[in-house]
N, C-alpha and C positions, 0 to 999 in steps of 0.2 A: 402620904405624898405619893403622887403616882408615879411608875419611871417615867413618864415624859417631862413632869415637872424637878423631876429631880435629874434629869440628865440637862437639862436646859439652864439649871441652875450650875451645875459643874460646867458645859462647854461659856457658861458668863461669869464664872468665876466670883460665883455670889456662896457659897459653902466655905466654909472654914477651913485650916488647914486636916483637922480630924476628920471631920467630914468628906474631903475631899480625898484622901487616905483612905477610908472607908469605902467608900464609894467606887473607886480604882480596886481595892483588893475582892468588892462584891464584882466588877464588870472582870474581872479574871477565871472567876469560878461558875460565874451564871450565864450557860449559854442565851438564853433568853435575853437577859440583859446587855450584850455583848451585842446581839442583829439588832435588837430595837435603837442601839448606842449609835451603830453605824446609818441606821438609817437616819435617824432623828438628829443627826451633828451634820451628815451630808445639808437637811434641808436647812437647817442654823447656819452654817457655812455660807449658802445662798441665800436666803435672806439679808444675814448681813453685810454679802455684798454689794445688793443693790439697796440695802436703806444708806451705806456708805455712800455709793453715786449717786442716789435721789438726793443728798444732804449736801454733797459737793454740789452738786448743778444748782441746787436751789441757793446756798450760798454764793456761788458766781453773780445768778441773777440777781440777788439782793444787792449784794457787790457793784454791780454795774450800775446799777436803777439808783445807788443814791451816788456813786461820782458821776453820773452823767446827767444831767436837765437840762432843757428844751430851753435857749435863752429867753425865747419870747415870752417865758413863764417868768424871769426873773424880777427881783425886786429892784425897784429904781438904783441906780448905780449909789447916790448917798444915802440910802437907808441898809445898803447889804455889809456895809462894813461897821454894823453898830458891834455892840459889846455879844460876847458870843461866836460872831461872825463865822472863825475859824473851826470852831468845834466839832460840825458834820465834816468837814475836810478831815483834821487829825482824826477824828474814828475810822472813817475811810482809809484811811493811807495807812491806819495803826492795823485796820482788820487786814490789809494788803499783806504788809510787811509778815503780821504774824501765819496768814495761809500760805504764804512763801516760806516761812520757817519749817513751820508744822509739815509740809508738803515733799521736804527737800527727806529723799531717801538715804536716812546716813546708816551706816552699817547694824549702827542696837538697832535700829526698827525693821530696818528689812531683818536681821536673825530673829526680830523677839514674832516675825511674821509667819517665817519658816519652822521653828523649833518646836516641834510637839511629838516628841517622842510617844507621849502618851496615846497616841492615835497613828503610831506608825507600827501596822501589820509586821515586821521584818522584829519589831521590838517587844510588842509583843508575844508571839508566836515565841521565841527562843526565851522570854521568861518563862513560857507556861511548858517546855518541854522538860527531859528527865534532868537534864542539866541545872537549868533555870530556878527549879525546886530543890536542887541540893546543896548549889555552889551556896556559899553562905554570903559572899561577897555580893551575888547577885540577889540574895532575896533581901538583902541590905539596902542595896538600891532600889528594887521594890517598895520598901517600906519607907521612902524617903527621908533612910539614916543614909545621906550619900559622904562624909567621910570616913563613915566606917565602911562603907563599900569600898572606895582610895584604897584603905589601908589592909583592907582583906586582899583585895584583889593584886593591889600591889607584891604582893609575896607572890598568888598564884600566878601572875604574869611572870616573875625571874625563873618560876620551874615551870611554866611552858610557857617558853617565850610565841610560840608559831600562834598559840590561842585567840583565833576573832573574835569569840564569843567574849573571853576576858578582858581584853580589848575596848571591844564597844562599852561594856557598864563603867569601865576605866573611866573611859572617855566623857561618858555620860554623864554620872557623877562629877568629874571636873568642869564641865560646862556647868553643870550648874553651884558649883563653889566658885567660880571664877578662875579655876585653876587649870583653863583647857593649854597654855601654852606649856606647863607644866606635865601635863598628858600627853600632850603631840611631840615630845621626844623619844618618846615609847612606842606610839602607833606606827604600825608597818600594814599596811595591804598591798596587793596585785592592782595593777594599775593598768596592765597592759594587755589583751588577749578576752577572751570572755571572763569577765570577773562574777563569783556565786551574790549569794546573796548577804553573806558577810562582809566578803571585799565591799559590794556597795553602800552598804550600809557603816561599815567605815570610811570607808573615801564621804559621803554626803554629811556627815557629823565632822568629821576633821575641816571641812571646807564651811561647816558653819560655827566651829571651832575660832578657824581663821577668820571668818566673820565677825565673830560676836570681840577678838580681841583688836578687829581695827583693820583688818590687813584684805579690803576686796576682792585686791587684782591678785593677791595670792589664795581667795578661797572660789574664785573664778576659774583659774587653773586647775586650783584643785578636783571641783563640781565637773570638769569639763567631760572627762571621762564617761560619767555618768551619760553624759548628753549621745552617746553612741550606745547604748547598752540598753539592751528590752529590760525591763524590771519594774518594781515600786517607787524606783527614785526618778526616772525620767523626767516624766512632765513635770516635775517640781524639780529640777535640773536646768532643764530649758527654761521656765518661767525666771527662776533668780537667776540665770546666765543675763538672760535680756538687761533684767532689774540692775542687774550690776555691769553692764553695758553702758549705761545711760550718763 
């Protein structure tokens, strides 16, 4: 399997969870595979957004073209209420109701849109440093053992409490057990003034923390900061401000 086939099946989530493990610990170590990841997921990104709006529009138009006909096409007023009659209506109205569901931005969808730590430079970058390869809590989370990272890291957070770095995998890991309000007791960053690259990247996972547990207009607040601040999180700052505007 070529990397392109085998990156395309990881950003479609077609790999198993081994696999996928696998996969992540080779894009770590192989610089090679690492530029081809980032070029090949930018264009998979783009494509699937516009086969998503070519799919939308074209469901609009189907959508319209059968609640709406030309009376003069109709069938005589006492043969259109025979047996059946109703039945393109309730599809119509049924396909209505459920693209109004599907459509409606509730918090899991807009987090499960934003959260890929897996392809955030800032998360990266700090697993693969001297750090990153020693702390055990971190190559815990790594390995996607994330309550044994909780539970590792949870010690080294009470003997350095100041620590971002221990922090973020905290964090990380409880977002993904479900246990981010459980973490976000813990978390502390700079909020105010030029914040580095830690601060950001904690302040943007707490505010999708607060996302993912329900709470928008408090992970809007939170994200907001970001939205002034040159960095990696920006334009994905701005984009879910708007999203959670709406």
């Amino acid at each position: 399997m070529s990397y392109v086939d085998l990156i395309i099946k990881y950003l479609s989530g077609e790999l198993s969870r081994e696999e996928t493990r696998a996969f992540e610990r080779e894009l770590e170590s192989d610089a090679g595979l690492r530029k081809e990841f980032e070029q090949q997921s930018a264009a998979y990104e783009l494509i699937r957004d516009q086969l998503q709006k070519r799919s939308e529009i074209r469901f609009r138009e189907k959508l319209e073209e059968s609640m709406s006909q030309d009376p003069t096409e109709a069938k005589p007023r006492q043969k259109f209420f025979g047996p059946g009659w109703f039945i393109p209506l309730a599809v119509a109205s049924s396909f209505a109701i459920l693209f109004t569901i599907l459509s409606i931005p509730t918090p899991q969808r807009v987090f499960a849109r934003y959260f890929d730590p897996a392809k955030d430079p800032v998360v990266l970058a700090q697993i693969q440093d001297t750090r990153g390869a020693s702390e055990p809590g971190i190559r815990q989370y790594r390995h996607g053992n994330f309550e044994q990272s909780m539970e590792e890291l949870s010690v080294r957070i009470s003997e350095e409490e100041d620590s971002k770095e221990l922090m973020l995998y905290y964090l990380l890991s409880a977002i993904e057990l479900d246990r981010q309000d459980e973490a976000m007791e813990r978390i502390t960053f700079e909020k105010t003034g030029t914040m580095d690259l830690a601060d950001q990247a904690l302040c943007w996972y707490s505010g999708l923390a607060l996302l993912k547990s329900g709470n928008p207009e408090a992970a809007r607040e939170t994200i907001q900061p970001l939205v002034q601040q040159q960095g990696p999180y920006r334009s994905r700052a701005l984009k879910l401000e708007k999203v959670l505007l709406k």
